[in-house]
Backbone as JSON, one array per atom type, in Angstrom:
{
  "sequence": "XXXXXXXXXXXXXXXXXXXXXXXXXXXXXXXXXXXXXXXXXXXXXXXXXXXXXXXXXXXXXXXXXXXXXXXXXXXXXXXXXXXXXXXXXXXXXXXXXXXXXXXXXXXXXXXXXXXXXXXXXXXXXXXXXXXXXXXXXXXXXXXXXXXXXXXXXXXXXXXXXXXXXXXXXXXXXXXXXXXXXXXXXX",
  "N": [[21.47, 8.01, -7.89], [21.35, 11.58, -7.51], [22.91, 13.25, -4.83], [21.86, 15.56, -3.42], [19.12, 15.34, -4.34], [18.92, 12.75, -2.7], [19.18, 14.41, -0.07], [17.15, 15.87, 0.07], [15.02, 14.02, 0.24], [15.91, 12.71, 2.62], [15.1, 14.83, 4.95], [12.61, 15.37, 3.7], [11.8, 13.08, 5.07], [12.76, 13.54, 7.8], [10.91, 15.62, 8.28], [8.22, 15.0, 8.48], [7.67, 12.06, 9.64], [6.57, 11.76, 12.19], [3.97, 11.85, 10.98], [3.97, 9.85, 9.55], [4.39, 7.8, 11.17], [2.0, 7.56, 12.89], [0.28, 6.67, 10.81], [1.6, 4.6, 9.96], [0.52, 3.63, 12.96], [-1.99, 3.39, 12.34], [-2.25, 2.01, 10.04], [-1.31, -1.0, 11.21], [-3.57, -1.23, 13.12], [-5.69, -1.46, 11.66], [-5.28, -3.77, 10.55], [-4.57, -5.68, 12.58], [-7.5, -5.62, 13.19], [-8.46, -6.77, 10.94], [-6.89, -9.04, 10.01], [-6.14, -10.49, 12.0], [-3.05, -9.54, 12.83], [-0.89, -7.72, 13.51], [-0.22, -4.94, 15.77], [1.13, -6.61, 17.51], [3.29, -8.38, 16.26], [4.78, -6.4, 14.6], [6.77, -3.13, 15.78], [5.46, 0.41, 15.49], [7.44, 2.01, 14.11], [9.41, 0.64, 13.36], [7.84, -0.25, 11.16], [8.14, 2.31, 9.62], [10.46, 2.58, 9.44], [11.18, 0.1, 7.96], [9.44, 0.96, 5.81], [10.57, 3.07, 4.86], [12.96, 2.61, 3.94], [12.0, 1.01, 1.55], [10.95, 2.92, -0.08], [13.4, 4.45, -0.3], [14.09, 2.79, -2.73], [12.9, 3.44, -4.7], [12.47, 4.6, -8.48], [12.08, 7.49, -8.64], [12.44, 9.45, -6.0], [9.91, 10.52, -3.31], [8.99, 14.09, -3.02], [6.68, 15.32, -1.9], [4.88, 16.11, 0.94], [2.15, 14.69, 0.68], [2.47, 13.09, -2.01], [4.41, 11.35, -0.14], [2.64, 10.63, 1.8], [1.0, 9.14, 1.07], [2.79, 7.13, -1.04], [3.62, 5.97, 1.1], [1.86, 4.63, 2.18], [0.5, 2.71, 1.21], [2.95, 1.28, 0.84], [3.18, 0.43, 3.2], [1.51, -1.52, 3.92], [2.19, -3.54, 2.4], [4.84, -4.38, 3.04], [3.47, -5.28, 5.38], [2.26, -7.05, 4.84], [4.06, -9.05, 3.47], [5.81, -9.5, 5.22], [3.96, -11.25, 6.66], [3.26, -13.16, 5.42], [5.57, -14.02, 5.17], [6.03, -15.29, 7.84], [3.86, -17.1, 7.8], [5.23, -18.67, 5.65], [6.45, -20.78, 6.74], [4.9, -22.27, 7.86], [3.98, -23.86, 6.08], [2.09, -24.02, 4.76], [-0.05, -23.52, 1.91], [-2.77, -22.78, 1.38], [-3.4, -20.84, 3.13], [-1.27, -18.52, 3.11], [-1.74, -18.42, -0.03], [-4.09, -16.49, 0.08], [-2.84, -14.13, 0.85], [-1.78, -12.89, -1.04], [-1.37, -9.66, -2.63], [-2.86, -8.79, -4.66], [-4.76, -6.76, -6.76], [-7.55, -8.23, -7.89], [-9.11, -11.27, -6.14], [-7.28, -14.34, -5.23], [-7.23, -16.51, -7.57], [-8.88, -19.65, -8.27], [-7.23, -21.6, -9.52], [-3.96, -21.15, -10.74], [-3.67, -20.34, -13.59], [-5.13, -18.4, -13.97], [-4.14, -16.36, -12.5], [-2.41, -13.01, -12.53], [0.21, -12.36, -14.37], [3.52, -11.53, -13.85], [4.35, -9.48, -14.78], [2.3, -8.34, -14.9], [1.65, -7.36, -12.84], [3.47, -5.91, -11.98], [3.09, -3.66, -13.5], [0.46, -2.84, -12.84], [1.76, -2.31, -10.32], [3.63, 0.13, -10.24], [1.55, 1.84, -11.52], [0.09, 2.32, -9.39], [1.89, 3.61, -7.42], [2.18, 6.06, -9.0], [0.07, 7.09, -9.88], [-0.61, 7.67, -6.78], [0.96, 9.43, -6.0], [-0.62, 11.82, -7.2], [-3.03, 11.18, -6.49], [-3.31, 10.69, -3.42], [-5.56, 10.16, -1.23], [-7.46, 8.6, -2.44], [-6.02, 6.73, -3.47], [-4.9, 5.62, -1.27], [-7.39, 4.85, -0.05], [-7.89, 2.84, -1.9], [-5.68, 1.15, -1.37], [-6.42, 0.04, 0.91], [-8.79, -1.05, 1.13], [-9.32, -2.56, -1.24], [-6.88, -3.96, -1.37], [-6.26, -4.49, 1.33], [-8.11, -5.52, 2.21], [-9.75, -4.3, 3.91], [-12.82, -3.39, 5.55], [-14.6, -1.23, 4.55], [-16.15, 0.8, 5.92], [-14.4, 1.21, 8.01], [-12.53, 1.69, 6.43], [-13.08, 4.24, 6.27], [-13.21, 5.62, 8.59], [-10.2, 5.41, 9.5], [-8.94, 7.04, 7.59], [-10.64, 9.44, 8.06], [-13.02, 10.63, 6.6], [-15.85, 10.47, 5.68], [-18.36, 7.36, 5.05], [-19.79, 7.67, 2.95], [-17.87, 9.27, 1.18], [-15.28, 7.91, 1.21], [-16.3, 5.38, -0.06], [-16.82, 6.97, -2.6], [-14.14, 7.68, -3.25], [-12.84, 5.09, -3.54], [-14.44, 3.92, -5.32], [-13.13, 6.27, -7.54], [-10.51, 5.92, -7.53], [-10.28, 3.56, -8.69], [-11.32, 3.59, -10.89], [-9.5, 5.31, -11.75], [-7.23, 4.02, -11.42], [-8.07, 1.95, -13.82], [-8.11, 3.24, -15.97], [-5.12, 3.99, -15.96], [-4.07, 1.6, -16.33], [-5.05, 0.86, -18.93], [-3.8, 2.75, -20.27], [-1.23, 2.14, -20.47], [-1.4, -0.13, -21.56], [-2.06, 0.14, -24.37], [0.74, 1.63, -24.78]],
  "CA": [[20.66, 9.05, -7.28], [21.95, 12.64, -6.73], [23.01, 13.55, -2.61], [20.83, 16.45, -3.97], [17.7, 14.62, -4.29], [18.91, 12.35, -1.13], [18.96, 15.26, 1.54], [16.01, 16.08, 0.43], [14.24, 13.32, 0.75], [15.65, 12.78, 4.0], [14.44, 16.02, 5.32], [10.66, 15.3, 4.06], [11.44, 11.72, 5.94], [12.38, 14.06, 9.25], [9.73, 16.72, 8.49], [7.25, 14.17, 8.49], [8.16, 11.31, 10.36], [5.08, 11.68, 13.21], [2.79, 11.71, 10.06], [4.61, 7.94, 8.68], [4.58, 6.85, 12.69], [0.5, 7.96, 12.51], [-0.37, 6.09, 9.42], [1.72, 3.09, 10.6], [-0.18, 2.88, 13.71], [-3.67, 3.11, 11.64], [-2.57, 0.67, 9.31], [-1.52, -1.94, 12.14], [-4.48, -1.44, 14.37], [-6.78, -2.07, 11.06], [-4.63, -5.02, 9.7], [-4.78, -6.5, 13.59], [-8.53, -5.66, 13.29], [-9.05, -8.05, 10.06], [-6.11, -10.21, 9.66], [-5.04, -10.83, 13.44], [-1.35, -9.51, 12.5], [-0.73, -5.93, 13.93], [1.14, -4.43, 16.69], [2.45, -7.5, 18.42], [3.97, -8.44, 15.34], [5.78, -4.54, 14.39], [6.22, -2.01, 16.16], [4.71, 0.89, 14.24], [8.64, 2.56, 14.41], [10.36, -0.73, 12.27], [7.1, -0.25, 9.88], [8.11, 3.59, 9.24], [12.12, 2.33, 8.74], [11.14, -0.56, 6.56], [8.8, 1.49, 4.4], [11.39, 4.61, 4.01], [14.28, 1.6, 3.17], [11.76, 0.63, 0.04], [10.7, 4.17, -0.43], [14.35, 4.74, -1.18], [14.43, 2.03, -3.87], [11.99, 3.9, -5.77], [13.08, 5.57, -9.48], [11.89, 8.67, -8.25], [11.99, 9.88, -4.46], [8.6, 11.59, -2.96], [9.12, 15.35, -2.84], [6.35, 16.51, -1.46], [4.16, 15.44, 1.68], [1.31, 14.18, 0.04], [3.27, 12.06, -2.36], [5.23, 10.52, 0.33], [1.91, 9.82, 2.36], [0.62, 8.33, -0.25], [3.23, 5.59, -1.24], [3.86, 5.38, 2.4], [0.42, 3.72, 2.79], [0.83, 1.54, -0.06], [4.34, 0.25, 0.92], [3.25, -0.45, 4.69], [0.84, -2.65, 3.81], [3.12, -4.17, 1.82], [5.7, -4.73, 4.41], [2.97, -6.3, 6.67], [2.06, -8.74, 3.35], [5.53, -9.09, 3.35], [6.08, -10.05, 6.74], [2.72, -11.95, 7.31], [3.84, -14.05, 4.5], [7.21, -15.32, 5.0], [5.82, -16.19, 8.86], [3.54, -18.22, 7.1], [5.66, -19.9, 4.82], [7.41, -21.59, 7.65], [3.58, -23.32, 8.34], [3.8, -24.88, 4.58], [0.21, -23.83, 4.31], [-0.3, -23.08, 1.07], [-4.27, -22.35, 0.94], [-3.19, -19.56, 4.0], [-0.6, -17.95, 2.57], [-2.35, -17.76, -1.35], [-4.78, -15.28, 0.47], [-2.02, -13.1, 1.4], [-1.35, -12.1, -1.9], [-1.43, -8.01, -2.68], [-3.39, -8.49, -6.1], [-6.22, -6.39, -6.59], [-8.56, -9.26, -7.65], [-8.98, -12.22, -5.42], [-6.76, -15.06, -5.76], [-8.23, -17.71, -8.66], [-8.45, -21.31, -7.89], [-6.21, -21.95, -10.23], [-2.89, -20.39, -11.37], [-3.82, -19.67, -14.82], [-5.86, -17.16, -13.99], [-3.45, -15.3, -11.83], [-1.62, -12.14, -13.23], [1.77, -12.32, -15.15], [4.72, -10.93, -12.81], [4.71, -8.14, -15.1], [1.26, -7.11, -15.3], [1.71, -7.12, -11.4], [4.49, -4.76, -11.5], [2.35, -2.45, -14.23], [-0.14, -2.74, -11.41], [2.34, -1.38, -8.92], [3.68, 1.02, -10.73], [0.3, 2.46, -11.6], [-1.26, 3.02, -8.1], [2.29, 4.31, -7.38], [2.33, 7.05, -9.87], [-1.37, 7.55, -8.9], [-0.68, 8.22, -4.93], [1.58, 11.14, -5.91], [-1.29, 12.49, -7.71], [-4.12, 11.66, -5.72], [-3.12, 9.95, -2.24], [-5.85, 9.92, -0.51], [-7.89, 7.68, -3.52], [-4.71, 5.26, -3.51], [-5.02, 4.86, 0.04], [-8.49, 4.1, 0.29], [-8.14, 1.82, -2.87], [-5.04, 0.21, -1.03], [-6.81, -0.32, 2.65], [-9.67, -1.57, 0.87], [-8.78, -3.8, -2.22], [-5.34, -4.99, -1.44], [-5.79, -5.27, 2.62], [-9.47, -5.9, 3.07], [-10.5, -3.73, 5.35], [-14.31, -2.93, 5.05], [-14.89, 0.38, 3.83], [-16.28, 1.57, 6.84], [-13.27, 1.13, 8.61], [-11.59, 2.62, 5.62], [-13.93, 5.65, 6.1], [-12.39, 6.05, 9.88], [-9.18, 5.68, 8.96], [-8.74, 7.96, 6.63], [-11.34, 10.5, 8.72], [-13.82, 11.18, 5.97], [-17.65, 9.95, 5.95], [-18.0, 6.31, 4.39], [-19.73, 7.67, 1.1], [-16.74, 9.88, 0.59], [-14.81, 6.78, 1.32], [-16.43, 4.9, -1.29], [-16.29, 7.49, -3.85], [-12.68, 7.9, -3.05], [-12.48, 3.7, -3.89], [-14.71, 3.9, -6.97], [-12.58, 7.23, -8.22], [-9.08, 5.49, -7.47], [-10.6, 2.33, -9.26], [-11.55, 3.62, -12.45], [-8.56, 6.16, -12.77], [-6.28, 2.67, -11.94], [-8.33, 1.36, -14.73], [-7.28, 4.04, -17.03], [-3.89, 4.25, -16.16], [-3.53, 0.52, -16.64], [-4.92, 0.81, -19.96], [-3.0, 3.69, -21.37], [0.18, 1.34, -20.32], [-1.34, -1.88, -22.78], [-1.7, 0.8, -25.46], [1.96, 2.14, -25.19]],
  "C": [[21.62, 10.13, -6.79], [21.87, 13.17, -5.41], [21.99, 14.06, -2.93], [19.44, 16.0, -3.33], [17.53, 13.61, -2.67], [18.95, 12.88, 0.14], [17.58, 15.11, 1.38], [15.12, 15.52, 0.88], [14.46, 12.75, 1.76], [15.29, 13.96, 5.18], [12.98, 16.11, 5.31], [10.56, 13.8, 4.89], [10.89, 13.02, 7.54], [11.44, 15.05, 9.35], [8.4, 15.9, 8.79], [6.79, 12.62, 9.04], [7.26, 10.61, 11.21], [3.8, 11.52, 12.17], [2.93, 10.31, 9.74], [3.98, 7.69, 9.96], [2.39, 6.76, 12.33], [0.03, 6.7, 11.83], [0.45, 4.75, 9.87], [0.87, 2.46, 11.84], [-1.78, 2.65, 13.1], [-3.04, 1.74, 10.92], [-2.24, -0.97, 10.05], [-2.39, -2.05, 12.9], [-5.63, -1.98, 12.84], [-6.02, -3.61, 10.49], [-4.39, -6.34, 11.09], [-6.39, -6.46, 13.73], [-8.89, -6.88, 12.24], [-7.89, -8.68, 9.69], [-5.76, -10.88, 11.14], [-3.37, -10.49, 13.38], [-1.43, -7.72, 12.52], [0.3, -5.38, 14.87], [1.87, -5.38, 17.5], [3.34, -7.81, 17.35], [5.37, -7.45, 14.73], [5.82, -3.63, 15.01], [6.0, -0.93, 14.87], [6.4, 1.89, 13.32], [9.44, 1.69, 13.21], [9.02, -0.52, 11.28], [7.56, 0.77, 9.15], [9.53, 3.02, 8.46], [11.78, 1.09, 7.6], [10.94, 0.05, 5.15], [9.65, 2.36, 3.75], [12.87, 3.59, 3.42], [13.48, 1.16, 1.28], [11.32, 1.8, -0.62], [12.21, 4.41, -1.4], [15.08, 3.92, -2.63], [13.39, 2.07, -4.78], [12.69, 4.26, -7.05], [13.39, 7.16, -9.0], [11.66, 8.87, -6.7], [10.73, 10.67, -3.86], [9.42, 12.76, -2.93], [8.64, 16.06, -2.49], [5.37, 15.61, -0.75], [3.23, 14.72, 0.89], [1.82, 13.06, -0.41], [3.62, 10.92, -1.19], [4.43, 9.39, 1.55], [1.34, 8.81, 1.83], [1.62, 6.41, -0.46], [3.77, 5.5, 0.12], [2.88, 4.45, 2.58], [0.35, 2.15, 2.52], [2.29, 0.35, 0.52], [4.39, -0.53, 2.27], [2.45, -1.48, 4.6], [1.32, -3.85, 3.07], [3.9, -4.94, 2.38], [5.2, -5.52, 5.09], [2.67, -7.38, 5.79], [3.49, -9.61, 3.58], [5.8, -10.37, 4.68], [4.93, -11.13, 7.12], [3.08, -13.18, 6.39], [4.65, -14.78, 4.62], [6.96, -15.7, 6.38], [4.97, -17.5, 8.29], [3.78, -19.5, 6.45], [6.24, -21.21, 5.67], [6.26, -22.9, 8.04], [3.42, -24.43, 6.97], [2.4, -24.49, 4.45], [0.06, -22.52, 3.15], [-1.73, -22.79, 0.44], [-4.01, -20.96, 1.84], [-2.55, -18.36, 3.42], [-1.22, -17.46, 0.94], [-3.2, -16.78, -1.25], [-4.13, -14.18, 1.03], [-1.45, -12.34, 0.14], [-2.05, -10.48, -2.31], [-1.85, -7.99, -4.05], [-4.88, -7.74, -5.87], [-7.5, -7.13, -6.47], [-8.12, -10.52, -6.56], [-8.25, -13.2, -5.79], [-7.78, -16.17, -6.49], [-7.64, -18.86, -7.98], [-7.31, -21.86, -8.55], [-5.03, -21.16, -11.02], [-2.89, -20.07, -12.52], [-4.32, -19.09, -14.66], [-5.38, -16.13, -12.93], [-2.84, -14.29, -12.93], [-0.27, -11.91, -13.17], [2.17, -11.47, -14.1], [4.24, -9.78, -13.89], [3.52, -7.57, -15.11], [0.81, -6.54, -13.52], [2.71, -5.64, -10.98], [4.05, -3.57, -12.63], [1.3, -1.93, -13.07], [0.56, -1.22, -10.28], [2.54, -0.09, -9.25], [2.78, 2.57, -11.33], [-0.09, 3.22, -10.38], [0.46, 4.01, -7.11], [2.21, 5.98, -7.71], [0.88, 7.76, -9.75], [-1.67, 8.25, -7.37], [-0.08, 9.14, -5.42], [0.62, 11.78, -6.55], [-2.45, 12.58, -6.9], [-4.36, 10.62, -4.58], [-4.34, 9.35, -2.21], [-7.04, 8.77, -1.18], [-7.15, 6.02, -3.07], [-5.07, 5.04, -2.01], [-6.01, 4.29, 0.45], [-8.71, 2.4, -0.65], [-7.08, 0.59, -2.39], [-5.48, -0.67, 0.47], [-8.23, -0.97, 2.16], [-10.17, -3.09, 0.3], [-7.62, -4.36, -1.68], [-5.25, -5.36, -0.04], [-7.05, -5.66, 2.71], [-9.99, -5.57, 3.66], [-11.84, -3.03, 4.75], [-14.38, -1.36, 5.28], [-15.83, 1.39, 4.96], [-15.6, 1.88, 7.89], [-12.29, 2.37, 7.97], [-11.66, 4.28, 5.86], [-12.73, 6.53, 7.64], [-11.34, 6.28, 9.83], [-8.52, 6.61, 8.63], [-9.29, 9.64, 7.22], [-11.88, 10.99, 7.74], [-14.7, 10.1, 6.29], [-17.54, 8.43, 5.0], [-18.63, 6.96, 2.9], [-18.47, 8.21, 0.91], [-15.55, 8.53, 0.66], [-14.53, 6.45, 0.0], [-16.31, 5.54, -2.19], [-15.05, 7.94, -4.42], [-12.12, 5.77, -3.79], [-12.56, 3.75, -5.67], [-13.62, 4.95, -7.86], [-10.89, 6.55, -8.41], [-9.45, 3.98, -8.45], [-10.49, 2.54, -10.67], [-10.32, 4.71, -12.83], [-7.06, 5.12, -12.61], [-6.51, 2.02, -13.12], [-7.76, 2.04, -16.39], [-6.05, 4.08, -17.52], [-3.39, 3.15, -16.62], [-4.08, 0.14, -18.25], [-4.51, 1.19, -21.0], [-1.64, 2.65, -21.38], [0.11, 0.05, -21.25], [-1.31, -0.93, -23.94], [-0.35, 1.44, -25.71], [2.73, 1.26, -25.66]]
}
């Protein structure tokens, strides 16, 4: 990675910083609303530095607000998967923990019907490359599908009306569906 590209994107970190802190405390007050795992757990401060540590182990760096709100959303929820997870593992409870997984569909009873590591990381890659195009979609589609939070929550959140919500889910749904099918045809 060129310095170049690395000021910059530490410059839209410090230009934007109170916007990450923001969106970390929404996504811990809804992820202590339906998981029980929120601000005693992170402060919202170590969510912002985690996320901008995997931010920077992107291909490409955000460049422009939007973008960076975007897979910010995505990657904190991540982080708290992350984190909610490996406390878990320490319980050996493996029916607890299989509901902690970040797959769009629900986990299957049985491991054959989970999705291949790689079609997980086509997945990611997708709703990535999607938030820089149309955040605020990806975020509803990630606070919805991948954390659970009921869509009227999502609506608050986010600060639009719950239909716009939902048509923000359905619209991020079917243009994930697209993107993940132009990627089996390449």
């Amino acid at each position: 990675m060129d310095p170049k590209a690395k000021r910059a994107f530490a410059d839209l970190i410090a230009q934007h910083h109170d916007a990450l802190r923001d969106i970390a405390v929404r996504t811990l007050r809804a992820q202590q609303e339906t998981a029980g795992f929120g601000a005693r757990a992170i402060a919202p401060t170590s969510l912002v530095a985690d996320t901008v540590l995997r931010l920077m182990d992107q291909r490409e760096l955000p460049t422009k607000p939007a973008h960076l709100r975007g897979l910010a959303s995505i990657f904190m929820t991540r982080v708290i998967a992350d984190r909610r997870r490996a406390r878990l593992a320490g319980k050996r409870d493996a029916r607890v923990t299989a509901r902690l997984d970040t797959q769009m569909d629900p986990p299957a009873p049985d491991a054959s019907r989970r999705l291949p590591a790689a079609d997980l990381r086509h997945l990611e890659d997708a709703m990535v490359r999607l938030a820089a195009r149309h955040p605020r979609q990806m975020q509803a589609v990630t606070l919805h599908l991948v954390a659970g939070i009921p869509l009227e929550r999502v609506a608050e959140l986010l600060a639009v009306s719950p239909a716009t919500a939902h048509r923000d889910v359905e619209a991020g749904k079917a243009r994930l569906a697209r993107e993940l099918r132009g990627l089996r045809t390449d």
